[in-house]
C-alpha positions as CSV (number, residue, x, y, z in Angstrom):
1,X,150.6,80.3,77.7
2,X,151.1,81.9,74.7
3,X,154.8,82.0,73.1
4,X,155.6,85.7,74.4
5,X,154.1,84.8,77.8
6,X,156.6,81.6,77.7
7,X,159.7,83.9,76.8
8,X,158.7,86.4,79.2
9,X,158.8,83.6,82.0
10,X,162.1,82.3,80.6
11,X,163.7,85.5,80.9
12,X,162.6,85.8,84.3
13,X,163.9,82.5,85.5
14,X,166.7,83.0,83.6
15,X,168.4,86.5,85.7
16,X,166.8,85.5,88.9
17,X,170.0,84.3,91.3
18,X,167.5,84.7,94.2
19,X,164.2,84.0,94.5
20,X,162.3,85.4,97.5
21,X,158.6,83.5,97.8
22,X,155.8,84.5,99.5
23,X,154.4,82.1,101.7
24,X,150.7,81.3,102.3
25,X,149.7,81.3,98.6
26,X,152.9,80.5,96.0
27,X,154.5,77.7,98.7
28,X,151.2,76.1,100.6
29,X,147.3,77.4,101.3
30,X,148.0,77.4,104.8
31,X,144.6,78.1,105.7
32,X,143.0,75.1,103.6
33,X,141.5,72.9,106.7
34,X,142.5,75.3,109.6
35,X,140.3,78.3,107.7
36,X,141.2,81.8,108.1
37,X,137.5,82.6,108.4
38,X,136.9,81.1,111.8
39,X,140.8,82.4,112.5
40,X,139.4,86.0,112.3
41,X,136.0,85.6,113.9
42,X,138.1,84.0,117.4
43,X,140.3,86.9,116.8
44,X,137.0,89.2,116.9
45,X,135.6,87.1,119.9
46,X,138.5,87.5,121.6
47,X,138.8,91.0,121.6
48,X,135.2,91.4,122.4
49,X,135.9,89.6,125.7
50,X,138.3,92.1,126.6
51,X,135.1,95.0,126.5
52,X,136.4,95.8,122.7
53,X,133.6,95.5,120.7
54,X,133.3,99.2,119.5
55,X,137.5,98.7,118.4
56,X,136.7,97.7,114.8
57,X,135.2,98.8,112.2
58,X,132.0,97.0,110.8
59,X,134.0,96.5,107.5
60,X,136.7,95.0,109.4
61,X,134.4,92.8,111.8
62,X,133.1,91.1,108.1
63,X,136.4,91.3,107.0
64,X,138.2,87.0,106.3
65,X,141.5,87.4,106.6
66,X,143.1,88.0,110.2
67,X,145.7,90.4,109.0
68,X,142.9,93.0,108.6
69,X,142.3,92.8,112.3
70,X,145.7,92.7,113.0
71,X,146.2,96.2,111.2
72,X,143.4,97.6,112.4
73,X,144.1,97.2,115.8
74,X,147.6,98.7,115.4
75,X,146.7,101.2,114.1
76,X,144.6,102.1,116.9
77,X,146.8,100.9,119.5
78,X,150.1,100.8,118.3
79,X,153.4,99.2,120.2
80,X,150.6,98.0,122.9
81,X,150.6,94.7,125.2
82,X,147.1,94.0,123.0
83,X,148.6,94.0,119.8
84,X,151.5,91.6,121.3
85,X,148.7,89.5,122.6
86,X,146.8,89.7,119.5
87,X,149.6,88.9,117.4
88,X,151.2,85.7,119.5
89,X,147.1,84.8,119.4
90,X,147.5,85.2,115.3
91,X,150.9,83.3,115.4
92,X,149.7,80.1,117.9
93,X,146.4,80.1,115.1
94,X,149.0,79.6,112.2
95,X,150.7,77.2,114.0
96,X,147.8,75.0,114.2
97,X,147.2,75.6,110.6
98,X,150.6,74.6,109.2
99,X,150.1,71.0,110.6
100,X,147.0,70.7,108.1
101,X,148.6,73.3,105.1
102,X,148.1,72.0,101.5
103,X,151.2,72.3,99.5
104,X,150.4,74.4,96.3
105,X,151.0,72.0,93.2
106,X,153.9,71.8,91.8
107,X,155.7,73.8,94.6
108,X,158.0,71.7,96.1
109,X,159.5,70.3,93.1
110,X,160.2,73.9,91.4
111,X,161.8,74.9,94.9
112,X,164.4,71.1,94.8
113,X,164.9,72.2,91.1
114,X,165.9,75.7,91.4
115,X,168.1,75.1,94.8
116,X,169.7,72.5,92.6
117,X,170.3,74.7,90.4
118,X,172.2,77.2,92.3
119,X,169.5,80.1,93.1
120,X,169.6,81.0,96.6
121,X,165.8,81.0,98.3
122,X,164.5,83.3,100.9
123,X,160.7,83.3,102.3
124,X,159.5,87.1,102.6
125,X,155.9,86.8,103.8
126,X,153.5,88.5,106.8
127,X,153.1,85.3,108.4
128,X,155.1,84.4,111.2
129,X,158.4,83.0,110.9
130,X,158.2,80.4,113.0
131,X,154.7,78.8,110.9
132,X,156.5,79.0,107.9
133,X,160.1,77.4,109.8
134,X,157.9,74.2,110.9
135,X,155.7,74.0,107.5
136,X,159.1,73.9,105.8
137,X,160.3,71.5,108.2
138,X,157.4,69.0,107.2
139,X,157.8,69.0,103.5
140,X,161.7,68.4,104.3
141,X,162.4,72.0,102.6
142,X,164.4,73.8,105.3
143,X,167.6,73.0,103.8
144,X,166.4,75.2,100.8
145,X,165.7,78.2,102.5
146,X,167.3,78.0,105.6
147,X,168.3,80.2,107.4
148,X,166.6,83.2,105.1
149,X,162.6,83.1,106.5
150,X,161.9,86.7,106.7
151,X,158.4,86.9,108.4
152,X,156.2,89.1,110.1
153,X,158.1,90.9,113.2
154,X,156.5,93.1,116.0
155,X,156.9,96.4,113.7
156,X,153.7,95.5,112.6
157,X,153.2,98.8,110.2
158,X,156.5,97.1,108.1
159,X,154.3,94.4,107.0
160,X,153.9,94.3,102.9
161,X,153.0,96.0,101.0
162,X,156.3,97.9,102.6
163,X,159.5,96.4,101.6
164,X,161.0,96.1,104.5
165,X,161.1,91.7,104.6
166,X,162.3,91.8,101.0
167,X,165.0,94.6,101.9
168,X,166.3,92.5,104.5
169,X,166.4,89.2,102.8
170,X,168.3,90.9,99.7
171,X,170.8,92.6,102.1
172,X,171.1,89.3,104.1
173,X,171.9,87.5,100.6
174,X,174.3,90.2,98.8
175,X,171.7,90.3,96.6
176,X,171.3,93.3,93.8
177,X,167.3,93.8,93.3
178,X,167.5,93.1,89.6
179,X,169.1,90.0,90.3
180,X,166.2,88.9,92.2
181,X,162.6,87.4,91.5
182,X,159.4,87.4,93.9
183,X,156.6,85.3,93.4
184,X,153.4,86.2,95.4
185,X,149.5,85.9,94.6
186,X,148.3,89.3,96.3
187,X,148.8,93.2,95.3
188,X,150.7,93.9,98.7
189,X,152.9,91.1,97.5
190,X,153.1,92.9,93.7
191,X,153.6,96.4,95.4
192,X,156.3,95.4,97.8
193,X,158.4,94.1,95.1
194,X,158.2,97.3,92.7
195,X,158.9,99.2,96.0
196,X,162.0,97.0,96.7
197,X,163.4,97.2,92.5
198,X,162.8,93.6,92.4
199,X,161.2,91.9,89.3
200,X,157.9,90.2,90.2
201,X,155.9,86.7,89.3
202,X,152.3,86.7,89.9
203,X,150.7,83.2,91.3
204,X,146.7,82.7,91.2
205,X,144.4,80.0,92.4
206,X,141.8,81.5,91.3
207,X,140.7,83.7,88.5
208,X,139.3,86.3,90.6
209,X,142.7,86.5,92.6
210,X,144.2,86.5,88.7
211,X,142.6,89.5,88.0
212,X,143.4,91.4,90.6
213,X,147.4,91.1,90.2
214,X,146.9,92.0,86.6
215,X,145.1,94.9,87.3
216,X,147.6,96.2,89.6
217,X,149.8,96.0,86.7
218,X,151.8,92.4,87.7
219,X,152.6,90.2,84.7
220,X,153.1,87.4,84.1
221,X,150.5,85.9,86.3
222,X,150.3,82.3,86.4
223,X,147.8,80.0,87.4
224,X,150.1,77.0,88.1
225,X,153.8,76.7,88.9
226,X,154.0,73.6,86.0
227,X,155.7,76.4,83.5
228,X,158.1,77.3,86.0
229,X,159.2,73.8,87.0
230,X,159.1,72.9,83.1
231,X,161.6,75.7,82.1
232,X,163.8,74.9,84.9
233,X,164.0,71.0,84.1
234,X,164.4,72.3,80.4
């Protein structure tokens, strides 16, 4: 990092009381063994078996990440028993992941270190609340977050890159905006937050991934938590 980048990142640790985190990306790859890919094609299968096959979109059949279908099929169907079933179908699938999720390095310490610290934590992701209630369970992290999990709910158009599950975890917390921070590794993630007033702190596994954020205008992006946890400890 260069020495702007650094200072940038300090100041940013520095005003944020709360931090709200994004789930499957800045805390754990929850998809790392349990892979999203074959997630979305049983997703697709299923449907199919209900006489669906013409529902999506060929772009959206390719498509790797189940939230896509998810949309897509609210969008077409909205406040229906198949989007419930689909969805309770998404959230059993991220269940089984969790049990397999790789933490992302250097995650758990910075989250210790910053509850220590006095910043409150809240989880604002799309996944469901209860994956991310039993993956924080397992790392022996509830007590940092607890009870402020905002996930994905039934109101499946307020998913990011809406507000709405950073709006309620500021409320919930008393929190201003401005004395918050987000970290997330996607655009909905980046968008959300600039929607919500709340400064924002790009994660990236990979390059690719890196580029995108930047692009949408997100900086910093890092491509490791280490700076974080070393400011915090410093």
């Amino acid at each position: 990092m260069t020495t702007e980048q650094t200072e940038l990142l300090r100041d940013l640790i520095s005003r944020a009381h709360v931090v709200l985190w994004d789930f499957d990306g800045p805390v754990c790859r929850l998809f790392a063994v349990h892979r999203a890919e074959q997630v979305a094609n049983d997703l697709i299968e299923w449907l199919e078996s209900q006489g669906l096959h013409g529902l999506l979109t060929e772009t959206e059949r390719k498509s790797v990440d189940p939230h896509v279908l998810l949309r897509a099929v609210d969008r077409r169907h909205p406040d229906s028993d198949l989007v419930a079933e689909l969805e309770e179908r998404l959230t059993q699938e991220e269940l089984r992941a969790a049990s397999t999720a790789w933490p992302t390095a250097y995650a758990d310490p910075v989250i210790r270190t910053w509850t220590a610290l006095g910043a409150r934590l809240a989880v604002t992701t799309n996944n469901s609340p209860l994956v991310v209630a039993e993956y924080l369970r397992s790392r022996g992290l509830t007590a940092c977050f607890a009870p402020h999990i905002y996930g994905r709910t039934q109101d499946l158009h307020l998913l990011k890159p809406d507000p709405h599950c950073l709006n309620r975890a500021l409320r919930a917390l008393g929190a201003a905006p401005a004395s918050a921070l987000m970290i997330g590794d996607s655009v909905s993630d980046h968008l959300a937050a600039r929607a919500a007033g709340v400064p924002f702190l790009g994660y990236a596994r990979s390059e690719r991934q890196a580029t995108r954020l930047r692009d949408a205008g997100a900086v910093p992006v890092l491509r490791s938590l280490e700076p974080v946890l070393r400011l915090l400890r410093g």
